[in-house]
C-alpha positions in Angstrom: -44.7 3.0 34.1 -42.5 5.6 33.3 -39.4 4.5 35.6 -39.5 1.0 33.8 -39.0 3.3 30.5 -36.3 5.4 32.0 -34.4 2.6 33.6 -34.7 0.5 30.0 -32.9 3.8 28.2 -30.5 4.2 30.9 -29.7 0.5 30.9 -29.0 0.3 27.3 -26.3 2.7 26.3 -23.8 0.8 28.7 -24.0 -2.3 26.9 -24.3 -0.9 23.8 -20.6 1.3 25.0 -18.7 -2.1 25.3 -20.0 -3.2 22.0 -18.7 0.1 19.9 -15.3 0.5 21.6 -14.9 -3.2 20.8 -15.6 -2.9 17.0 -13.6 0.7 17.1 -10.8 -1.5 18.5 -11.4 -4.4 15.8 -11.8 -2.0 13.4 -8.3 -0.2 14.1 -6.5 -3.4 14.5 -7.8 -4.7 10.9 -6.7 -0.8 9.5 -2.9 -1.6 11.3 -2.7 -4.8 9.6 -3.9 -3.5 6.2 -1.5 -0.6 6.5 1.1 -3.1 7.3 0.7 -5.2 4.4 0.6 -2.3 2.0 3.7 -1.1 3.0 5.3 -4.5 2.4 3.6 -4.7 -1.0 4.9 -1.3 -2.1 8.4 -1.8 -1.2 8.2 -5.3 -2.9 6.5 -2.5 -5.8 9.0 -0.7 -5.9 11.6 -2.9 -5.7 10.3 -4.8 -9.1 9.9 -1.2 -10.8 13.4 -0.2 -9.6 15.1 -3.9 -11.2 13.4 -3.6 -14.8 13.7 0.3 -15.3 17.7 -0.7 -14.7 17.2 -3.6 -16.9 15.9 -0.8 -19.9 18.5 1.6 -18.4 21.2 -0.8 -19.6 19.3 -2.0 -23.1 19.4 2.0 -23.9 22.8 2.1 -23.3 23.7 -0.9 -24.9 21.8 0.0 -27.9 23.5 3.7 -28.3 26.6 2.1 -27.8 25.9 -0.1 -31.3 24.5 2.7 -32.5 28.1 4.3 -32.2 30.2 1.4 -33.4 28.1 1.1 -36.4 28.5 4.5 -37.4 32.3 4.5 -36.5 32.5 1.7 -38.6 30.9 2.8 -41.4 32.7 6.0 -41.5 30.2 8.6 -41.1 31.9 9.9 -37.6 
């Protein structure tokens, strides 16, 4: 009775082995891939920030710039 117990438990672990190493395997692949797509979505991020902070950079400029003229005009330079 007791070596059909032992041999059970000692039978079990092996299969069970394959099983976790495969879903640590899945599980890192899926974590590569996510990383992978983040990456991509920051840089797109980033590129989008980067284009409409220039886009205010240049409204800014272009608004101190009629800022200027106006008061040049008007004389109080």
């Amino acid at each position: 009775m007791m070596m059909d117990q032992e041999k059970r438990y000692d039978e079990r672990p092996i299969g069970l082995e394959g099983k976790v190493d495969e879903g640590f395997a899945r599980v890192d692949r899926d974590i590569r891939e996510l990383r992978s797509e983040m990456r991509s979505e920051i840089l797109t991020l980033r590129s989008e920030i980067n284009s409409r902070l220039d886009g205010m950079q240049r409204a800014h400029y272009a608004g101190v710039v009629a800022i200027v003229a106006a008061l040049i005009a008007t004389g109080a330079f």
